[in-house]
N, CA, C and O of each residue as an XYZ file, in Angstrom:
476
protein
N     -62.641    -41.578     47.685
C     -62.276    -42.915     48.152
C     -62.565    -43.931     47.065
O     -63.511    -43.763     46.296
N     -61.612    -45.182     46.975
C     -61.865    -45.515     46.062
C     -61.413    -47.180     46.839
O     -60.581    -47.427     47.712
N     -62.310    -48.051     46.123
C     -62.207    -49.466     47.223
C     -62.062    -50.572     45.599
O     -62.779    -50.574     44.599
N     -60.827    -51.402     45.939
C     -60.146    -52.326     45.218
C     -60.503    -53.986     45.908
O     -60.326    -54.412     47.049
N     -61.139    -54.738     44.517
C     -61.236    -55.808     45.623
C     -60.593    -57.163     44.295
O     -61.214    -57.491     43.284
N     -59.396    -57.641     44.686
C     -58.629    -58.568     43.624
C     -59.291    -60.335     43.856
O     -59.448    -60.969     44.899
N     -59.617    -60.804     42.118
C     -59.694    -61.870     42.592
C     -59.257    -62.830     41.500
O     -58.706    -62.339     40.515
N     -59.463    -64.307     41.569
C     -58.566    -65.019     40.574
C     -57.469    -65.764     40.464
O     -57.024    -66.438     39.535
N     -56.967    -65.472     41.919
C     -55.511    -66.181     42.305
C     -56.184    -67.191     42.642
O     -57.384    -67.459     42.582
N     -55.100    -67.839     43.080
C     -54.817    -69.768     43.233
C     -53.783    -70.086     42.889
O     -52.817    -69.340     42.728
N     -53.857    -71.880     42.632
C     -52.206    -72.426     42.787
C     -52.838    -73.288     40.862
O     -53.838    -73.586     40.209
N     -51.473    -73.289     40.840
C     -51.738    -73.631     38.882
C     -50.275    -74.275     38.659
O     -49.340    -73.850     39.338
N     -50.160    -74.858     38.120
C     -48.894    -75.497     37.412
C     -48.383    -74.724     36.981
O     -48.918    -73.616     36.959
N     -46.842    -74.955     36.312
C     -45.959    -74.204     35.472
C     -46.567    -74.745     34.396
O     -46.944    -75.898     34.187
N     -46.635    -73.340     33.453
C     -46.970    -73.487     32.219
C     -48.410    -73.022     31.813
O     -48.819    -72.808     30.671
N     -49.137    -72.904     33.080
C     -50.576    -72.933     32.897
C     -50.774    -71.252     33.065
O     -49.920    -70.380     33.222
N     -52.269    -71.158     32.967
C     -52.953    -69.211     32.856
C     -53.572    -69.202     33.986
O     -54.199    -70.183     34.386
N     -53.458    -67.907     34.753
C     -54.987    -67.545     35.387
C     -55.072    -65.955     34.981
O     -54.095    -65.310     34.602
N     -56.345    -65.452     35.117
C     -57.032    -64.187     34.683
C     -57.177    -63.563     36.479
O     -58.014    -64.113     37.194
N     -56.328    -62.449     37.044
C     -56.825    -62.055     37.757
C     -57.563    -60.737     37.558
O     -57.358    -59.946     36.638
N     -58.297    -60.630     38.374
C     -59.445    -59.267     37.889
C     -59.613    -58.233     39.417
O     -58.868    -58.500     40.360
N     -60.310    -57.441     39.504
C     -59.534    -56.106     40.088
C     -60.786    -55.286     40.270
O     -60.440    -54.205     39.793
N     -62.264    -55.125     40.748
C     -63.228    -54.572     40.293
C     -63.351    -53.045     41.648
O     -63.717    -53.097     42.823
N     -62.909    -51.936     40.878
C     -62.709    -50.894     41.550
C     -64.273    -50.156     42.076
O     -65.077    -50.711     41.327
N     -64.878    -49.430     42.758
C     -65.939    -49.205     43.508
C     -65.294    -47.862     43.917
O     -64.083    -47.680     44.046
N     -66.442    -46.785     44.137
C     -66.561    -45.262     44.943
C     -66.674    -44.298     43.837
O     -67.568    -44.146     43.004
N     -65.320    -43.552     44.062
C     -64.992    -42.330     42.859
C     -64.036    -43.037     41.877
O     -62.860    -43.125     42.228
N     -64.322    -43.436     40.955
C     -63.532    -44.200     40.359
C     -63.288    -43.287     39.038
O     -62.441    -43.511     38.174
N     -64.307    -42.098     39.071
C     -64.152    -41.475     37.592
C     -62.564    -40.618     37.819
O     -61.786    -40.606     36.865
N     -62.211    -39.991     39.011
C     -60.522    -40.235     38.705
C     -59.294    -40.410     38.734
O     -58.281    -39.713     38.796
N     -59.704    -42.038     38.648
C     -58.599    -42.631     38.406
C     -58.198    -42.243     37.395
O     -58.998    -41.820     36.560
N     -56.427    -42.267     37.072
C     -55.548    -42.212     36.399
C     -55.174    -43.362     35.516
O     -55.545    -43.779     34.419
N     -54.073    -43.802     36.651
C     -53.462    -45.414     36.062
C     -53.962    -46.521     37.232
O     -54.221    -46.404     38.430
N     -53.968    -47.516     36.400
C     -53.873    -48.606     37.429
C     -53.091    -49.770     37.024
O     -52.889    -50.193     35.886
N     -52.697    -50.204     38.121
C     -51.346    -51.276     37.930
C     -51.695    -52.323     38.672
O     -52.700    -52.261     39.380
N     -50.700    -53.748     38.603
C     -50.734    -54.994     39.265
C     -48.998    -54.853     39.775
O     -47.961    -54.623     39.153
N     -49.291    -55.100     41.107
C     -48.205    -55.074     41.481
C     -47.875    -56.035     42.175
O     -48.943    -56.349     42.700
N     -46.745    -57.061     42.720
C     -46.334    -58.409     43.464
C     -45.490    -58.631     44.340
O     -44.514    -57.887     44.240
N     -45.441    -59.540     45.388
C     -44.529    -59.199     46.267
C     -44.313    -60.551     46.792
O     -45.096    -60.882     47.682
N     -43.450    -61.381     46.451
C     -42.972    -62.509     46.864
C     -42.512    -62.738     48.227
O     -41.680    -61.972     48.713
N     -43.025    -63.824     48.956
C     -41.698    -63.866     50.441
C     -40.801    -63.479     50.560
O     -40.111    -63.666     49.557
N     -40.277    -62.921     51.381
C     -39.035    -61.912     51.748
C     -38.382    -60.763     50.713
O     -37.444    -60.010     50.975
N     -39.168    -60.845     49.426
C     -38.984    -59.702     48.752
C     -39.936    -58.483     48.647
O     -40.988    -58.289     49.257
N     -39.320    -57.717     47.736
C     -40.118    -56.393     47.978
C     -40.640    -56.487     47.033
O     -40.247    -57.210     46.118
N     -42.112    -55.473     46.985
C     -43.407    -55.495     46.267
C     -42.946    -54.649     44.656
O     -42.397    -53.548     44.603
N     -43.243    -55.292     43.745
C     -42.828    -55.059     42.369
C     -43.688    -54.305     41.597
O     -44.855    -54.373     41.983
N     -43.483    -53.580     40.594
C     -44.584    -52.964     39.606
C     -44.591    -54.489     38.560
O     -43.578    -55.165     38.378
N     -45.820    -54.774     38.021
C     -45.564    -55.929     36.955
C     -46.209    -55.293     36.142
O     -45.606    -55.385     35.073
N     -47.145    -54.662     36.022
C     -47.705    -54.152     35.159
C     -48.696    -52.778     34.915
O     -49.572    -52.442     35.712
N     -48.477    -52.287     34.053
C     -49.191    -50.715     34.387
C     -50.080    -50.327     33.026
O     -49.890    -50.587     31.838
N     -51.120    -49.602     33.709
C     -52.264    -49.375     32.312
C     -52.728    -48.113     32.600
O     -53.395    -48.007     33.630
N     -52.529    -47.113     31.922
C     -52.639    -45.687     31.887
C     -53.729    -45.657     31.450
O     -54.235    -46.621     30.875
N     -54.472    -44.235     31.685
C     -56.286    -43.779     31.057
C     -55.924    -43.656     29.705
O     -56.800    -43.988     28.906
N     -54.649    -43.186     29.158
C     -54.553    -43.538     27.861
C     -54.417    -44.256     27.237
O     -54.056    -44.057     26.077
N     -54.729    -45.816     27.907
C     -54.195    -47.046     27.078
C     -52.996    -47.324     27.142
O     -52.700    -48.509     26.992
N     -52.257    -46.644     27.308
C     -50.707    -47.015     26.838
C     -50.161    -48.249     28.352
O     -50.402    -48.238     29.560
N     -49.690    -48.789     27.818
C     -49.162    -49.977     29.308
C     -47.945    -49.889     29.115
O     -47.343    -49.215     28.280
N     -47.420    -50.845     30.193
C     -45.675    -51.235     30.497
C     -45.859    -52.449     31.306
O     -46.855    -52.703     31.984
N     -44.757    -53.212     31.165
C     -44.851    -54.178     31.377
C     -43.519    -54.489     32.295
O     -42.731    -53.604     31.963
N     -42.972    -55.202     33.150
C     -41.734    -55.652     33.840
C     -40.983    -56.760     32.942
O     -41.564    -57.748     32.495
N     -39.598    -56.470     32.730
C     -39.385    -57.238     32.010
C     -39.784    -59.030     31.903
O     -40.242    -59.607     30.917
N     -39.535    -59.464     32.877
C     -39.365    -60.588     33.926
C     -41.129    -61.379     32.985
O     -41.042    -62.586     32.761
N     -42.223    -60.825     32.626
C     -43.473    -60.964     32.285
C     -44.028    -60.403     31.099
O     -45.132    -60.432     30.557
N     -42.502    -59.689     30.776
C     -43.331    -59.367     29.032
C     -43.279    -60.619     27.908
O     -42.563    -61.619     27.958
N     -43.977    -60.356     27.179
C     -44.492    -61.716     26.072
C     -45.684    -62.377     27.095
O     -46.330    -63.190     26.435
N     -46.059    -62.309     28.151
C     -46.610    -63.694     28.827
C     -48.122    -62.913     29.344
O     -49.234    -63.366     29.072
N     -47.861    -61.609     30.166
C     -49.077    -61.304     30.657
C     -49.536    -59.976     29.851
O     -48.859    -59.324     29.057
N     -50.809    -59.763     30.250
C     -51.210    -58.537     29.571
C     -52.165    -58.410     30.167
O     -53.002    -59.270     30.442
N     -52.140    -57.014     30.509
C     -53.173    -56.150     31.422
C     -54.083    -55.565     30.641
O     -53.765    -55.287     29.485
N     -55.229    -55.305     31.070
C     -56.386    -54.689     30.250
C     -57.293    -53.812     31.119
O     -57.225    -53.975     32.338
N     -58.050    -52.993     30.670
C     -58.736    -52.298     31.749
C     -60.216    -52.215     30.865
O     -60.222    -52.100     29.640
N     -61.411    -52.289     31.660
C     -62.978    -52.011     31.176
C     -63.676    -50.716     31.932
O     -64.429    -50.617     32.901
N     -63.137    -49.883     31.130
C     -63.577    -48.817     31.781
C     -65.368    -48.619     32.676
O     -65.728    -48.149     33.755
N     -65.975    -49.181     31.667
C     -67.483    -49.673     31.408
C     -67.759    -50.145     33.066
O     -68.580    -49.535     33.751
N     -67.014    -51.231     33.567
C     -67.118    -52.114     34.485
C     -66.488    -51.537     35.243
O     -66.963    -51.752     36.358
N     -65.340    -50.657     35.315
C     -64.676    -50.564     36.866
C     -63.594    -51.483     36.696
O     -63.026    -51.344     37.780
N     -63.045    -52.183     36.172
C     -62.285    -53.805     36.108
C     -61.225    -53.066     35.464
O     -61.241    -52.127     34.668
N     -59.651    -54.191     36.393
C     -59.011    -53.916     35.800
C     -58.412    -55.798     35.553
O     -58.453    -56.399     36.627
N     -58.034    -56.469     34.643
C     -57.584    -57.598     34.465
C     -56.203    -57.857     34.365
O     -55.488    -56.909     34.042
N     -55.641    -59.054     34.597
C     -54.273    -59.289     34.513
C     -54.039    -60.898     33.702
O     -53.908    -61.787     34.542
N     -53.980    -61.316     32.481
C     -54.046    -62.171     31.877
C     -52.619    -62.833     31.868
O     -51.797    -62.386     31.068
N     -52.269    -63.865     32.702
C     -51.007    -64.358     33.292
C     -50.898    -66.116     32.376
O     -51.586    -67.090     32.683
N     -50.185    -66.087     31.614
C     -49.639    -67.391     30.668
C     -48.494    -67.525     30.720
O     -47.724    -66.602     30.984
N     -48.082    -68.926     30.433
C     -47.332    -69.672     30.555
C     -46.355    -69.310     32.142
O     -45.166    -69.008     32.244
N     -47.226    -69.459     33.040
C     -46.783    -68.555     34.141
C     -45.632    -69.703     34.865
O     -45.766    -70.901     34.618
N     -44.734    -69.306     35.589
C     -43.375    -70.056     36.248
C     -43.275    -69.740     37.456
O     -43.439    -68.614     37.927
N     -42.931    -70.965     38.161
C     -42.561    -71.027     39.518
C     -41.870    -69.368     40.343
O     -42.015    -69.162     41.548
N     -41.332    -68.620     39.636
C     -40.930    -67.122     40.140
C     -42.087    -66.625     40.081
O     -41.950    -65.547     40.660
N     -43.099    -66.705     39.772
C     -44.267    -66.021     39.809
C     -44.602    -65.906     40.874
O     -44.763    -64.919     41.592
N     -44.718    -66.903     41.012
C     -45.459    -67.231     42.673
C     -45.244    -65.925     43.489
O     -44.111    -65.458     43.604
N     -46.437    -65.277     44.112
C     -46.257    -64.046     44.756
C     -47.941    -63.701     45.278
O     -48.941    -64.002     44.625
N     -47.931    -63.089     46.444
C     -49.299    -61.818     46.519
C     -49.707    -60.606     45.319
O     -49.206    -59.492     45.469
N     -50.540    -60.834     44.243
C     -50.379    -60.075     43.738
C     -51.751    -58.964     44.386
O     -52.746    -59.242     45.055
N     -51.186    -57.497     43.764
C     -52.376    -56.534     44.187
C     -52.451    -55.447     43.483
O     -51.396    -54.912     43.142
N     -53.880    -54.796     43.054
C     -54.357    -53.935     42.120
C     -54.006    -52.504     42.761
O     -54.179    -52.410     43.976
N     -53.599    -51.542     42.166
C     -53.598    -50.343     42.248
C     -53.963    -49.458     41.688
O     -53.730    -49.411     40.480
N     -54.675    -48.408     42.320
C     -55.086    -47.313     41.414
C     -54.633    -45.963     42.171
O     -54.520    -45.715     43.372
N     -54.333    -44.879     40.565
C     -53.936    -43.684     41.118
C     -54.320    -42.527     40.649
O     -54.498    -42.445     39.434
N     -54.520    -41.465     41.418
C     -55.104    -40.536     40.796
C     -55.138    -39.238     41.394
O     -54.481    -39.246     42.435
N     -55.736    -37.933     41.096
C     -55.990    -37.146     42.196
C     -57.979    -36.765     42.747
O     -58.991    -36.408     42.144
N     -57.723    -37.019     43.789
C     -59.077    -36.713     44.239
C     -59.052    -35.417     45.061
O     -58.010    -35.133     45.652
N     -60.184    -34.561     45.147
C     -60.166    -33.442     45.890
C     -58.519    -32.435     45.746
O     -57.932    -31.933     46.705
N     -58.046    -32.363     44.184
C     -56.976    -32.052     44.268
C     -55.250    -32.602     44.736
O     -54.129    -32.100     44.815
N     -55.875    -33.864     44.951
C     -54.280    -34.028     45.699
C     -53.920    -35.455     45.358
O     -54.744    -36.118     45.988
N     -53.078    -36.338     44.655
C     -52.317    -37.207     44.473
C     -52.557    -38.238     45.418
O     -51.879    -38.279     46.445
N     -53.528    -39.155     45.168
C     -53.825    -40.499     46.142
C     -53.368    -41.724     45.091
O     -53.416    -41.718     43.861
N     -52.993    -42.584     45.837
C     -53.143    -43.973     45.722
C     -54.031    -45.150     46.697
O     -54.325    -45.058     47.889
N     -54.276    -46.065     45.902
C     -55.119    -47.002     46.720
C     -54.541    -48.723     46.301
O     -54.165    -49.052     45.175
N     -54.594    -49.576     47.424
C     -54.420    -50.477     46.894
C     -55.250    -51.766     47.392
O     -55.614    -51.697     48.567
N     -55.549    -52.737     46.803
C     -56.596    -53.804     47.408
C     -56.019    -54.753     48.279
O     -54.984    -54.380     48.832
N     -56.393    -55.784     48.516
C     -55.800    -56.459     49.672
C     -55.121    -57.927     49.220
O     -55.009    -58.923     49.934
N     -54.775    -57.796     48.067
C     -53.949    -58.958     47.496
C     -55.110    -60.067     47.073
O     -56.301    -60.039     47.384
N     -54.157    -61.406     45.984
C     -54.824    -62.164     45.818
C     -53.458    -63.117     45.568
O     -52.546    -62.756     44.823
N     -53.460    -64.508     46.375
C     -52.311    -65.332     46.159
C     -51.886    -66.128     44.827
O     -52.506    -67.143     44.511
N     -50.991    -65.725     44.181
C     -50.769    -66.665     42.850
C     -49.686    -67.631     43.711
O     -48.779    -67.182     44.412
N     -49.959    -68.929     43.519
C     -48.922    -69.968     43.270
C     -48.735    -70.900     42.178
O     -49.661    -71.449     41.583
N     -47.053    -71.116     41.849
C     -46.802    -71.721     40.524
C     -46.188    -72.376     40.730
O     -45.046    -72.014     41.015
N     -46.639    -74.267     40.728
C     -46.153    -75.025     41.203
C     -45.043    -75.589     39.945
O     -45.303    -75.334     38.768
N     -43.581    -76.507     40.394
C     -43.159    -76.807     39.436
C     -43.086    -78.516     38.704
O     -42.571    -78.693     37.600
């Protein structure tokens, strides 16, 4: 079991940063990847960003150049460094982690944190 708790959201101007952060708790040794994922009113929940145990990331187009994900292995943390952020932003965002525990392919996800981007 593995427990996700997102924080860092709020409401920010266009143009402005926030740092959301992601601090994972339980069996965390294995996790795989973990991602930030978003889900705007009446749309469906998006991948924005993904950070593999190997470092390697991906990004959604829509947020490349602007955000960048990072992970502290050390801490459990996973971060989401959001600049020059725009009114489409605006969304629930939420941390994910994936992995296999006891053999078998789990995912987990936390309980959101609200970004708004006013214009």
């Amino acid at each position: 079991q593995v427990q996700l708790v997102e924080s860092g959201g709020g409401l920010v101007q266009a143009g402005g940063s926030l740092r959301l952060s992601c601090a994972a708790s339980g069996s965390t040794g294995s996790i795989s990847d973990m991602g930030w994922y978003r889900q705007a009113p009446g749309k469906q929940r998006e991948l924005v960003a993904i950070i593999r145990r190997s470092g390697s990331t991906n990004y959604v187009d829509s947020v490349m150049g602007r955000f960048t994900i990072s992970r502290d292995y050390g801490e459990n943390t996973l971060f989401l460094q959001m600049n020059s952020l725009k009114p489409e932003d605006t969304a629930d965002y939420y941390c994910n982690a994936n992995g296999h525990w006891s053999g078998y392919y789990q995912q987990y996800w936390g309980q959101g944190t609200q970004v708004t981007v006013s214009s």
